[in-house]
C-alpha positions as CSV (number, residue, x, y, z in Angstrom):
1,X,238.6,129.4,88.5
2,X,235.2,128.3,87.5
3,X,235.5,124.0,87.3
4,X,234.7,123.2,83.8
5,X,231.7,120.7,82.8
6,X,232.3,117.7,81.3
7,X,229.3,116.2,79.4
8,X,229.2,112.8,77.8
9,X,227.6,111.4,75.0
10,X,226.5,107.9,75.9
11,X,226.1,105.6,72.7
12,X,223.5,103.1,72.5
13,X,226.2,100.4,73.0
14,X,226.8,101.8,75.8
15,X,230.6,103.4,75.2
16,X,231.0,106.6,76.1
17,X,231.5,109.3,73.6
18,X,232.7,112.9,74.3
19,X,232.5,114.2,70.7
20,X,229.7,115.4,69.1
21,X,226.7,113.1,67.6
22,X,227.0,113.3,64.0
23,X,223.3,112.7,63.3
24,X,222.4,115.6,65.7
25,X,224.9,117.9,63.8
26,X,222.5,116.5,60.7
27,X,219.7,118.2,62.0
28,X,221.3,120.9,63.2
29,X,223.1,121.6,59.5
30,X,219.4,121.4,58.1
31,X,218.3,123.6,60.4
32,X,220.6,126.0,59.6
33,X,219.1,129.5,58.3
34,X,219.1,129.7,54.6
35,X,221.4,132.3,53.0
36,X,223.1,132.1,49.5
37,X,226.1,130.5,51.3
38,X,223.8,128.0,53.5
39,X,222.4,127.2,50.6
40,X,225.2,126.3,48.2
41,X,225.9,122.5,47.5
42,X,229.5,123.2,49.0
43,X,227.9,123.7,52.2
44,X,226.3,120.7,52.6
45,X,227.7,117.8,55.3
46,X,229.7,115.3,53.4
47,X,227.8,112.7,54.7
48,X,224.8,114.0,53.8
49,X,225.3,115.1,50.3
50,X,223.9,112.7,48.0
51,X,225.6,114.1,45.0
52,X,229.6,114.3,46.0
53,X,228.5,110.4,47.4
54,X,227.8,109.5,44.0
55,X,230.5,111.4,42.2
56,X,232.8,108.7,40.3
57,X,236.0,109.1,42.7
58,X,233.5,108.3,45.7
59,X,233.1,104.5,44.4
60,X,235.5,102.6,47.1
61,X,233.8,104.9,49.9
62,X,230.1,103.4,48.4
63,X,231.3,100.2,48.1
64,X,232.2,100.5,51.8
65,X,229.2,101.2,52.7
66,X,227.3,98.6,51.1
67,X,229.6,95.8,52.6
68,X,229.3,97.3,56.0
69,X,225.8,98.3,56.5
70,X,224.2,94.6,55.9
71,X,227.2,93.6,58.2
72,X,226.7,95.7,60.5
73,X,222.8,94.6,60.6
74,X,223.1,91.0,60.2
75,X,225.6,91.2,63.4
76,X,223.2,93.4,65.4
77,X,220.7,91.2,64.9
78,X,223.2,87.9,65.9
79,X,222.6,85.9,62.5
80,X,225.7,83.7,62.3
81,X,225.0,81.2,59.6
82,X,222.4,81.5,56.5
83,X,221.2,78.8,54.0
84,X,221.3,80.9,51.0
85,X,218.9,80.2,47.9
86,X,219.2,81.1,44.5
87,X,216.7,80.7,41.5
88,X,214.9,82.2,38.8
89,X,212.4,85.4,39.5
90,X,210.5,84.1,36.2
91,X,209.2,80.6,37.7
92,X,205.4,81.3,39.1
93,X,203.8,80.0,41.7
94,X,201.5,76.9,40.9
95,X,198.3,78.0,39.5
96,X,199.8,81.6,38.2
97,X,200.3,82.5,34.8
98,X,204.0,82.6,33.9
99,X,204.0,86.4,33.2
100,X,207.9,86.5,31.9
101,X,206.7,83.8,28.7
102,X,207.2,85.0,25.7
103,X,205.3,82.5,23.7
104,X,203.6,79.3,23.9
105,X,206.8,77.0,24.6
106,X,208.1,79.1,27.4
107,X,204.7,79.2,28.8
108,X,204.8,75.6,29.1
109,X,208.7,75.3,30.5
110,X,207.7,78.3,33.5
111,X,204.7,76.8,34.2
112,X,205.8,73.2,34.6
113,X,209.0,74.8,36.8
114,X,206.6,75.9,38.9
115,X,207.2,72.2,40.7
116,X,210.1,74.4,42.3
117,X,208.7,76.9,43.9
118,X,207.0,74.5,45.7
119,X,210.0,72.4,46.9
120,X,211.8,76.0,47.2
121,X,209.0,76.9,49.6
122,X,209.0,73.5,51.5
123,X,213.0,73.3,51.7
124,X,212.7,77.1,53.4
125,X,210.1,75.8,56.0
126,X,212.2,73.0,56.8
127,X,215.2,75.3,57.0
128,X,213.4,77.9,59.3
129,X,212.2,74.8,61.8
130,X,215.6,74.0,62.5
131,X,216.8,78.0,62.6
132,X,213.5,78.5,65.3
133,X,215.3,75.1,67.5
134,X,218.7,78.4,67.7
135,X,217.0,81.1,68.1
136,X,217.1,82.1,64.3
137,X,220.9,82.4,64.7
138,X,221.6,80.0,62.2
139,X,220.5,78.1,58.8
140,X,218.3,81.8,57.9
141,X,217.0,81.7,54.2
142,X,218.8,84.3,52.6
143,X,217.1,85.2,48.7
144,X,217.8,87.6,46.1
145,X,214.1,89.1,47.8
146,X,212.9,89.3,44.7
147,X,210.0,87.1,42.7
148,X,209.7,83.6,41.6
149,X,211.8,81.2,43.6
150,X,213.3,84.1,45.4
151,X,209.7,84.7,46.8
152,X,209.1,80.8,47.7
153,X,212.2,81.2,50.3
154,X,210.9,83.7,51.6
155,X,207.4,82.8,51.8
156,X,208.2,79.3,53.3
157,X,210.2,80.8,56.0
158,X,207.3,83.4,56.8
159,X,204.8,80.7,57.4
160,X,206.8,79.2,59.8
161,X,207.1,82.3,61.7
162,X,210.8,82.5,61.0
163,X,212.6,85.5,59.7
164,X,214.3,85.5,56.6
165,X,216.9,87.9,54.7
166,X,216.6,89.3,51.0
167,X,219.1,90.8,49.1
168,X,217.5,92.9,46.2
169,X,219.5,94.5,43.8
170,X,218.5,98.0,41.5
171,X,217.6,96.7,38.1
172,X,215.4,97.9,35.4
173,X,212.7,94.9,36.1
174,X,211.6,92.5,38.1
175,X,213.7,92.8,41.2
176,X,210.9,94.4,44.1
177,X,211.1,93.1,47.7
178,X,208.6,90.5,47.6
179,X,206.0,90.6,50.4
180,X,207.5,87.9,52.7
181,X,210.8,89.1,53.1
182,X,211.6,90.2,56.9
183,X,211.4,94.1,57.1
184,X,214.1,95.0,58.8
185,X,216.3,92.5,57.3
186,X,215.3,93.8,53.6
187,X,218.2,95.1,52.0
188,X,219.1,97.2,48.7
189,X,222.0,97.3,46.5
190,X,224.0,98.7,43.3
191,X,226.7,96.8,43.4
192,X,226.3,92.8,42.3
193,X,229.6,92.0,43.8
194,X,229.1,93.3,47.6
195,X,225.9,91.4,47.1
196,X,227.3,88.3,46.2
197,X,229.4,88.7,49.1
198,X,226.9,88.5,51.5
199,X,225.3,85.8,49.8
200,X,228.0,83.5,50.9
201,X,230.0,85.2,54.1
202,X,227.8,83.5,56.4
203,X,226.2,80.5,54.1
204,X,226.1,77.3,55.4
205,X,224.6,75.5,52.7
206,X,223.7,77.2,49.2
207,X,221.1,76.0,47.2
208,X,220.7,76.3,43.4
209,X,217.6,76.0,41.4
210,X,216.4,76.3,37.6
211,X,217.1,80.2,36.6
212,X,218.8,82.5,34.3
213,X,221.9,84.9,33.8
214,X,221.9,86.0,37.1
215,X,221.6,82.5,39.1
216,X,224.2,81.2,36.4
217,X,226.4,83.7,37.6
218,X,225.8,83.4,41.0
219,X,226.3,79.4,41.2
220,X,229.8,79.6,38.9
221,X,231.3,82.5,41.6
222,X,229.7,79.9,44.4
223,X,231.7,77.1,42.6
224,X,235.0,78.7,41.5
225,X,235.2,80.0,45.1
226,X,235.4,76.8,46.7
227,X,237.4,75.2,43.7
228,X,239.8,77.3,44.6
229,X,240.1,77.2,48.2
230,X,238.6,81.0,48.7
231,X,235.4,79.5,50.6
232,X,234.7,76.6,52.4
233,X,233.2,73.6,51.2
234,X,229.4,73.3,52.2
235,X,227.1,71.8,50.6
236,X,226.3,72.9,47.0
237,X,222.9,71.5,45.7
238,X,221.2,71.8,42.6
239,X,216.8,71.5,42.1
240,X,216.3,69.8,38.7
241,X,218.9,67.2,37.9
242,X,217.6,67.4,34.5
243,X,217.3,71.2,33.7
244,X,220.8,71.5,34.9
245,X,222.1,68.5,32.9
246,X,220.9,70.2,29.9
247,X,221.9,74.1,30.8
248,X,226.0,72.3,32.0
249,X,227.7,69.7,31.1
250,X,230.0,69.4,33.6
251,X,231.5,65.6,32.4
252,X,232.3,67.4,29.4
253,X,234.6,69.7,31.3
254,X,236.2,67.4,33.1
255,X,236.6,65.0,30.0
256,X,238.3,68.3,28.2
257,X,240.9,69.0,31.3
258,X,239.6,72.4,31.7
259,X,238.1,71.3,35.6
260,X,239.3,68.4,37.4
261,X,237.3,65.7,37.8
262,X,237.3,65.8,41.6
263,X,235.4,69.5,40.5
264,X,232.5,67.6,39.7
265,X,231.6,66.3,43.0
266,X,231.6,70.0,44.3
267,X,228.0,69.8,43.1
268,X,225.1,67.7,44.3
269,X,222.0,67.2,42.5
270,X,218.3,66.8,43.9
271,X,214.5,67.3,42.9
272,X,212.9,68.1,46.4
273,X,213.5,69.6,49.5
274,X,213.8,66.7,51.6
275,X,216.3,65.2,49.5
276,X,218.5,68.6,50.1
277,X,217.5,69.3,54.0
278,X,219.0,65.2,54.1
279,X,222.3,66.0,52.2
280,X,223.0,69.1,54.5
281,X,221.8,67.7,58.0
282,X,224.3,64.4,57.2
283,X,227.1,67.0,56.1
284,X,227.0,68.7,59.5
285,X,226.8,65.6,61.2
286,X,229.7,64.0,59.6
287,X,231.9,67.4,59.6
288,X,230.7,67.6,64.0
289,X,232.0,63.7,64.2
290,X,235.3,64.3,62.9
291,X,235.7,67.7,64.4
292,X,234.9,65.8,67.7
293,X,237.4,63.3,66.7
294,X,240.1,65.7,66.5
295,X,239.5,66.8,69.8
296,X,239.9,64.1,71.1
297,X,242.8,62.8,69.1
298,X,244.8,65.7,70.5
């Protein structure tokens, strides 16, 4: 009897595989000679066919998918912590015209915001300089990737040489990858909640500043979390103690019974970049002491 020939599929991590690779059956499917049943939708590789992906009952499998290829990346890659920033894609850079102003009083509010891209772009740099010091393993900005403040974390990490993530989202307007996001670490999604998700799985510090619906919404799920236990504390700081004393009054809440008062000091407020790179460097510092302490405490 002829011996029979085993051949194995060797996987770039390096485990070996004996069934077939599904991205050569791919080709091989496309390849295949076109005939009226070839050709049919009901042919196609599941994997492949964009529209039974997108079909309504297919919704757990896409969120799936969005949770585990950034995963997936971000891990490959070795990222373990991120210092994520939120803020408004309306606020221009200094000197630009505030292109979301709808009249003369906006104008004046974006353009006098744009104090904060600047401090945005600053507190990035000073976040990259300490990621470059471990091996851009940890404290990588992490934005939304799109403009305005978004942009400034990006951009401030890029002039340091640093790599930085951005999390863009499908929207009717203004969310592009802005140009200083790291390529390969530029990532797309449709669902807001698998994005918030990675904003904070790895975030080691999140920052907050002047914005809209979307950055309201992203610091309340930031804050409820760790009110409730569902995240760890780290250090939660606000840009613009007075935009944000106007926009929440968060005495009032605790006055009403509706938060506790402890609630409030879940938040910490700042105007530049030093001021927040100080709060976050002390936090670590303080948490390292006591975890030492432990330690050694038995």
């Amino acid at each position: 009897m002829a011996r029979l020939k085993k051949k194995n599929l060797r996987r770039k991590d390096g485990v070996w595989d004996t069934l077939a690779d599904s991205a050569q059956d791919r080709r091989r499917a496309l390849a295949t000679p076109q005939t009226p049943q070839s050709a049919n939708p009901a042919y196609r590789l599941a994997y492949v066919d964009e529209d039974f992906l997108c079909r309504e009952e297919l919704r757990p499998v896409r969120l799936q998918l969005e949770l585990l290829k950034v995963e997936m990346m971000l891990a490959e890659r070795g990222i373990r912590s991120t210092v994520v920033m939120f803020g408004g894609a309306r606020i221009p850079a200094p000197g630009m015209e505030a292109w979301a102003a709808r009249n003369e009083t906006q104008r004046a509010n974006l353009e006098a915001a744009s104090v904060y891209y600047d401090e945005a772009r600053k507190f990035a740099r000073l976040c990259s300089e300490r990621s470059a010091e471990l091996g851009y393993k940890e404290y990588v900005v992490v934005t939304g990737g799109g403009p305005g403040v978004m942009e400034a974390g990006n951009r401030g990490a890029a002039e340091v040489g640093a790599p930085s993530i951005g999390l863009n989202i499908v929207l009717p307007h203004e969310q592009a990858p802005n140009a200083y996001v790291t390529p390969e670490l530029s990532f797309n999604f449709h669902y807001f909640a698998i994005r918030k998700m990675h904003f904070l799985l790895r975030a080691k510090a999140v920052t907050v500043f002047p914005g809209g619906f979307g950055t309201l919404d992203e610091l309340f799920e930031t804050v409820t979390l760790m009110q409730t236990g569902r995240m760890a504390l780290v250090p939660l700081i606000l840009f613009g103690r007075e935009f944000w004393r106007r926009i929440i009054d968060l005495d009032a809440l605790a006055a009403f019974g509706t938060i506790a008062p402890a609630d409030v000091d879940l938040l910490q407020f700042v105007e530049t970049a030093d001021e927040a790179w100080d709060i976050i460097v002390r936090f670590y510092e303080r948490l390292e002491a006591e975890q030492a302490a432990a330690v050694a405490n038995g």
